[in-house]
C-alpha positions in Angstrom: -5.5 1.3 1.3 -6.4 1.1 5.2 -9.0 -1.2 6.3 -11.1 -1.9 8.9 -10.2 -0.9 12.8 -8.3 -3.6 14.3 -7.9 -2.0 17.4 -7.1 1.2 19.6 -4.4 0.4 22.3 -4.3 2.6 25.8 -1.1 2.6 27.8 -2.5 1.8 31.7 -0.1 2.0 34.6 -2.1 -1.1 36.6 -2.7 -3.6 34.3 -4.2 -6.0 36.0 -6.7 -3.5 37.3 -7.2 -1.8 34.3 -8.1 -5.9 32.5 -10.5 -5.9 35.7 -12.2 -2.7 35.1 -13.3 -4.2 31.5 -13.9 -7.2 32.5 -15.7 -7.1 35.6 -17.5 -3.1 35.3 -17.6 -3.0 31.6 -18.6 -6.6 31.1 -16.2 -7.1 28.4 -14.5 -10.5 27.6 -10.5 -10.1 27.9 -7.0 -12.2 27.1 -4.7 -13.2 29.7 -1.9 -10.6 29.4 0.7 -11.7 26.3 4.3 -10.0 27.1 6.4 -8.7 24.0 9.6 -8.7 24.5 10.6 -7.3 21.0 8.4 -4.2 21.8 8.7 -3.8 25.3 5.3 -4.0 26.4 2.8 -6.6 27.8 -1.1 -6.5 26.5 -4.6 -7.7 26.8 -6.6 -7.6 24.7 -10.6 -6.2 24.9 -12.7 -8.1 22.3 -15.5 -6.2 21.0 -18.1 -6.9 18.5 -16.7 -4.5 16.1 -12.6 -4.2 17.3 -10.6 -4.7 20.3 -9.1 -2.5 23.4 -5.4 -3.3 23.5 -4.2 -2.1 27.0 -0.6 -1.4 27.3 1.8 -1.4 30.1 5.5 -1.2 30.2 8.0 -4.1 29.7 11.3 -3.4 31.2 12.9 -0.5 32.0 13.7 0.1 28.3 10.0 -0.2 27.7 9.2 2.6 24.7 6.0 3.2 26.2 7.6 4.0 29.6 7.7 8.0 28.6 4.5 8.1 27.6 3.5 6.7 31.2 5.6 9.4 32.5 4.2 12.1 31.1 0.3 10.5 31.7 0.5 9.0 34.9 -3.0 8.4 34.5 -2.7 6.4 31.3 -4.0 7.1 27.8 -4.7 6.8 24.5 -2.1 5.6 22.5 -2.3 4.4 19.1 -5.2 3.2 16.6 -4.6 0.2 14.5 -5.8 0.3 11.1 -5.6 -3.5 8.5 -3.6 -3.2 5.4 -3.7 -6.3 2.6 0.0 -6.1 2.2 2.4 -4.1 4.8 5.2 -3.7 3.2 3.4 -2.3 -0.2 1.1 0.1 2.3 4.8 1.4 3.8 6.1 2.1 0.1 3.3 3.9 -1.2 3.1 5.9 2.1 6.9 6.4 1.8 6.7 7.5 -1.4 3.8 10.5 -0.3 6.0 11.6 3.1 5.0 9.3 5.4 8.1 8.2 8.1 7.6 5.0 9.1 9.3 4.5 12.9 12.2 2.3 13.7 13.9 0.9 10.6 10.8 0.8 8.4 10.8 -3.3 8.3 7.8 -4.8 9.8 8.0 -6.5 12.9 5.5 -9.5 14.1 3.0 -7.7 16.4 0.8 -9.2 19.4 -1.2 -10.8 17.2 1.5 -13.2 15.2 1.2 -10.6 12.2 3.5 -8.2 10.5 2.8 -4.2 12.0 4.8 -1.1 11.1 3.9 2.3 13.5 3.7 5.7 11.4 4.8 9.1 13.0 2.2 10.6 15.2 3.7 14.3 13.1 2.3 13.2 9.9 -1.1 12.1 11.1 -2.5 14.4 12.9 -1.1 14.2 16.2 -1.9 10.4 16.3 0.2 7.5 16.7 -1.2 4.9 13.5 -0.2 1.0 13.8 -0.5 -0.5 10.2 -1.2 -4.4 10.6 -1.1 -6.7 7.8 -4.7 -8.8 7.7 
């Protein structure tokens, strides 16, 4: 059902210096930062040759991802973004095995213009999953 890696996303309480670390230590090519206001978060994006870095940093003071800063002042690994074909028949049949999809369960257009849905960290082994349609 899953497909390839789209991307791994790290919450980063600078980040302009954390787009400056991979662009100017790790010699990586990165996007201007993209705000989300539906998600409470602004990104950039890392492009590899085989995914992408999405860096993280909060949006407001509503921000969901403004906890997780709190509790890793440092920053950290946040999610991993797997492809699906069709989101909302990936949330069914994950539904119908246990999954919890977070929020309401309808999908919600991501930083890239697509359809995402987040899965509880609880049923995956401790790890926050982004499902993104292709």
């Amino acid at each position: 059902m899953i497909g390839r890696l789209n991307h791994i996303a790290i919450v980063v309480p600078d980040l302009a210096a954390a787009a400056t670390l991979y662009r100017e230590t790790l010699g990586a090519t990165v996007s201007a930062p993209h705000e989300l206001e539906e998600h409470g978060v602004t990104t950039v994006f890392v492009d590899l040759p085989n995914t992408k870095i999405e860096l993280l940093h909060p949006l407001g003071g509503q921000s969901p991802i403004a906890s997780f800063l709190e509790r890793n002042p440092s920053g950290g690994v946040h999610h991993v973004c797997y492809e699906v074909d069709d989101i909302r028949a990936a949330r069914d049949r994950l539904k119908a095995r246990g999954a919890r999809v977070l929020g309401d369960g309808e999908p919600k257009l991501g930083a890239h213009g697509k359809p995402v849905l987040f899965l509880h960290p609880k049923d995956f082994l401790g790890t926050l999953i982004e499902l993104e349609e292709r």
